[in-house]
C-alpha positions in Angstrom: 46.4 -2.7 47.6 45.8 -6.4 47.1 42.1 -8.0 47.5 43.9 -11.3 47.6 44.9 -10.1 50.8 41.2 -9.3 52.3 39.3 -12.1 50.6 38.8 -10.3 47.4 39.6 -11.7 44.1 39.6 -8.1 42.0 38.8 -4.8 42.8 36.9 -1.6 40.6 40.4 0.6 41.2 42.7 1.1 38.9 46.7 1.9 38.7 48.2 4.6 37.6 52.0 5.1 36.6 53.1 9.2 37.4 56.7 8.7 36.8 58.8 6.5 35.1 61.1 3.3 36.5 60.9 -0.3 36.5 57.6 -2.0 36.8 58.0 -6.1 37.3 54.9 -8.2 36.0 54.1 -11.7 38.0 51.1 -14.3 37.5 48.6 -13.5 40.6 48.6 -17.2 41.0 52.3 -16.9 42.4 51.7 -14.0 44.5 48.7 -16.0 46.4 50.4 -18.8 46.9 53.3 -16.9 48.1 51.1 -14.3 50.4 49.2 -17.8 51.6 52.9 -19.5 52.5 52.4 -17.0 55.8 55.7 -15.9 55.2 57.7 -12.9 54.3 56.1 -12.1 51.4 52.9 -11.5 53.2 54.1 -10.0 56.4 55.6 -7.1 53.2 52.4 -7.0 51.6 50.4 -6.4 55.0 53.1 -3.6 56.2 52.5 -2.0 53.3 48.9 -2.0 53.0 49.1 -0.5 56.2 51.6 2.4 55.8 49.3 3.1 52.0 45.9 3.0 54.5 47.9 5.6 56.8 48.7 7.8 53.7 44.9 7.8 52.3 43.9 8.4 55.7 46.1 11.0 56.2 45.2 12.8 53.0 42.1 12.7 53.5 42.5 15.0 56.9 44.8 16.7 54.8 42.4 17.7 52.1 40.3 19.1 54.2 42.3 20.9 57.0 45.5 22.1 55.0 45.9 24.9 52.4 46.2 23.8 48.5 50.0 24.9 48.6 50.6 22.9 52.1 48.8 19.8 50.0 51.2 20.3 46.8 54.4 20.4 49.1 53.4 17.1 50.6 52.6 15.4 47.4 55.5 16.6 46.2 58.0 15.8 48.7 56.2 12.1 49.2 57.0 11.4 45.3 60.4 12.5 45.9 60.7 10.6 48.7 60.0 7.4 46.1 62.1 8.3 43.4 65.7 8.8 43.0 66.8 12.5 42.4 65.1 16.2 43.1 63.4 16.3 39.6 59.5 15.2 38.8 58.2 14.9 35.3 54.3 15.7 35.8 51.8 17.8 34.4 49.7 20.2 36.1 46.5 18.7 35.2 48.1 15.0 36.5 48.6 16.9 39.9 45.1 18.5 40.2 43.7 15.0 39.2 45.9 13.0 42.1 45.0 16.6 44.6 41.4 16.0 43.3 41.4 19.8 42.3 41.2 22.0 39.4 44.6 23.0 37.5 44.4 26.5 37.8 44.6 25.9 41.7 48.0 24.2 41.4 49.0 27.3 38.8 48.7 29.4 41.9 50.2 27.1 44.6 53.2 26.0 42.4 53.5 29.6 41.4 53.9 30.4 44.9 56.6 27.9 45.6 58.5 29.0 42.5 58.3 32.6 43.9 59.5 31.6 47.3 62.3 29.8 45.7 61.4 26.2 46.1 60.7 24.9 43.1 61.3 25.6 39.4 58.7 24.5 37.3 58.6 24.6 33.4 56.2 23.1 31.2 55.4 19.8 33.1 59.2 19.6 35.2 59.2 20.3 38.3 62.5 20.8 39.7 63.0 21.0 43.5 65.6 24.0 44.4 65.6 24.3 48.4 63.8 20.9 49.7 64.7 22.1 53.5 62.6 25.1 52.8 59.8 22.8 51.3 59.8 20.7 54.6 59.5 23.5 56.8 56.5 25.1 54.8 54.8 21.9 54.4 51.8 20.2 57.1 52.7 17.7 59.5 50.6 15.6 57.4 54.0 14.7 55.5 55.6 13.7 58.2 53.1 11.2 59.6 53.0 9.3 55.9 57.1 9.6 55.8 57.5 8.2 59.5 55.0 5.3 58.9 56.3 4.6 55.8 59.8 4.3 57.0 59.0 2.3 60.6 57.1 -0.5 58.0 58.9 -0.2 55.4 62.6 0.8 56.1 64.3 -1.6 53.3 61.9 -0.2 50.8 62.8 3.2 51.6 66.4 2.4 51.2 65.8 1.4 47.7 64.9 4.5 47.0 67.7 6.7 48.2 
């Protein structure tokens, strides 16, 4: 998010990159003055802190309410839904950390989605094989996130198909 946006000159979180692409780099000075012209710019930044408030918020219900594998199928399809392709390079141990979970707990659940016929997974790619079948076993978590995303942020979502 952006604690320019709130008031906030920094914030304790951090970023972190899980797949690669193209990362732009701008002075925050621009992006304030930009955000503070009222415009555009700002009426993108607030759309999207909203849909990524809806997605924490919804994960969060997730987390506790949903099975581990239900969990792995939304992450999953929600990174392919920003990326271009049906293929993810990511470890197990970067999963469990984003799932806040232990590694041997996404062996099992991405075990069980290999078996099923989902997903092929070897040695930190993960390869979907039947994404229909992924969206029918996955929580309706997903689609809140995916609708949100797309009603704030249909351009965006464009991009990435």
């Amino acid at each position: 998010m952006f604690p320019f946006s709130w008031g906030g000159n920094s914030t304790p979180s951090r970023a972190v990159v899980k797949c690669a692409g193209y990362g732009y780099r701008l002075k925050s000075q621009l992006l304030k003055d930009e955000f503070n012209r009222a415009g555009p710019v700002m009426r993108l930044l607030l759309r999207y802190t909203q849909a990524l408030i809806t997605q924490m918020t919804q994960t969060a219900v997730c987390n506790r309410h949903h099975s581990l594998e239900q969990q792995l199928c939304r992450w999953l399809l929600l990174s392919l839904d920003r990326l271009n392709g049906d293929e993810l390079l990511m470890t197990q141990e970067l999963i469990a950390n984003m799932l806040g979970v232990r590694r041997e707990g996404i062996t099992e659940a991405a075990g069980k989605l290999h078996r099923a016929g989902m997903i092929d997974y070897k040695r930190g790619h993960i390869k979907i094989l039947d994404r229909l079948a992924l969206e029918h076993h996955v929580c309706e978590c997903y689609q809140v996130v995916k609708t949100e995303y797309d009603r704030l942020l249909p351009s965006l979502h464009a991009i990435a198909q």
